[in-house]
N, C-alpha and C positions, 0 to 999 in steps of 0.2 A: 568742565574738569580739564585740568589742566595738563596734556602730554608730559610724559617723562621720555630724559633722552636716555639714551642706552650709548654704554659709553662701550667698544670694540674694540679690544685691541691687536696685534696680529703677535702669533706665539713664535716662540725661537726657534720648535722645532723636538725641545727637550721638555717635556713638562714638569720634570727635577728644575731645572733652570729657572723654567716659568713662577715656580713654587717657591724658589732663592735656596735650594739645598747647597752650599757648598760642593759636595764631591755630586753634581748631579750627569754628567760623564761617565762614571764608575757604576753609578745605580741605572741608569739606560742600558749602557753596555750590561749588567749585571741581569736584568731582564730581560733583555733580547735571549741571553743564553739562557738564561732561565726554562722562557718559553719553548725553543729547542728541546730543552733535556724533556721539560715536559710532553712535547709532543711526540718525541719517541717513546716514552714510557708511554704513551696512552696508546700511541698506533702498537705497540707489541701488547698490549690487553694487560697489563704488570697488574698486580694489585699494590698497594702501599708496600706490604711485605716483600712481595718478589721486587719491586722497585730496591727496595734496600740493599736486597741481597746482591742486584746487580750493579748497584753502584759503591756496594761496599760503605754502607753507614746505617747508622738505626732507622726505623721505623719511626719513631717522631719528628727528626732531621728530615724523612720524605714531606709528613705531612709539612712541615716550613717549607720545603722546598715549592709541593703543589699549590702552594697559597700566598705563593712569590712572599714571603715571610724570610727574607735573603740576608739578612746580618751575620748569621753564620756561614754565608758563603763568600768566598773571594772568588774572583773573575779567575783567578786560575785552577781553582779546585772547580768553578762548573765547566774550563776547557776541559779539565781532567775527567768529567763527569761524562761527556760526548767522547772523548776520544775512547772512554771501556765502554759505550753503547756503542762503537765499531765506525764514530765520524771521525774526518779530517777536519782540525782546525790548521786555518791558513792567517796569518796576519800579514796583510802588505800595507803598506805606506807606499805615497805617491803624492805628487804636487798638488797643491788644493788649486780648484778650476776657476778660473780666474771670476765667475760670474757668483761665485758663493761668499758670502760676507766673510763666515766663517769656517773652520774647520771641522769634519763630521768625524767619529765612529760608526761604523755599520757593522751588522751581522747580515750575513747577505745566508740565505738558506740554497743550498742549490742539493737537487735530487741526487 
């Protein structure tokens, strides 16, 4: 029998990218924070409903939200989403480091 080669390739980082989405930057970013809002809603015990109530949207827009189902959200309605869970969102820019091909987004989580 005949070995099959196995072809590897190495990813970019962004698996939107990887997948060829256009805006695949916006949808990274767009879950990272996702993630975030989620995981405050989960560390305060929310239910879907109190989730709502505290972020000021319905009850079905939660359930999209916890099932990263994110097309109704823009990156600046989930900053807005942390900032009434009682986060600080920071945005800097800075020079990209000479040893990186290309340019990143982060969400960096700090306590």
């Amino acid at each position: 029998m005949a070995k099959k080669r196995i072809t590897i390739e190495a990813d970019s980082g962004n698996v939107f990218a990887d997948l060829g989405f256009a805006d695949a930057k916006e949808l990274s970013l767009k879950v990272e924070l996702a993630m975030e809002v989620n995981r405050l809603l989960r560390q305060r015990g929310l239910t879907q409903a109190g989730s709502a109530k505290a972020l000021g949207i319905l009850q079905p827009h939660v359930s999209d939200l916890v099932r990263y189902r994110l097309d109704r959200f823009s990156v600046e309605r989930l900053m807005n989403f942390l900032t009434g869970l009682g986060r600080e969102v920071e945005i800097r820019t800075r020079p990209r480091a000479a040893r990186r091909a290309r340019s990143a987004v982060r969400v960096l989580h700090l306590s």
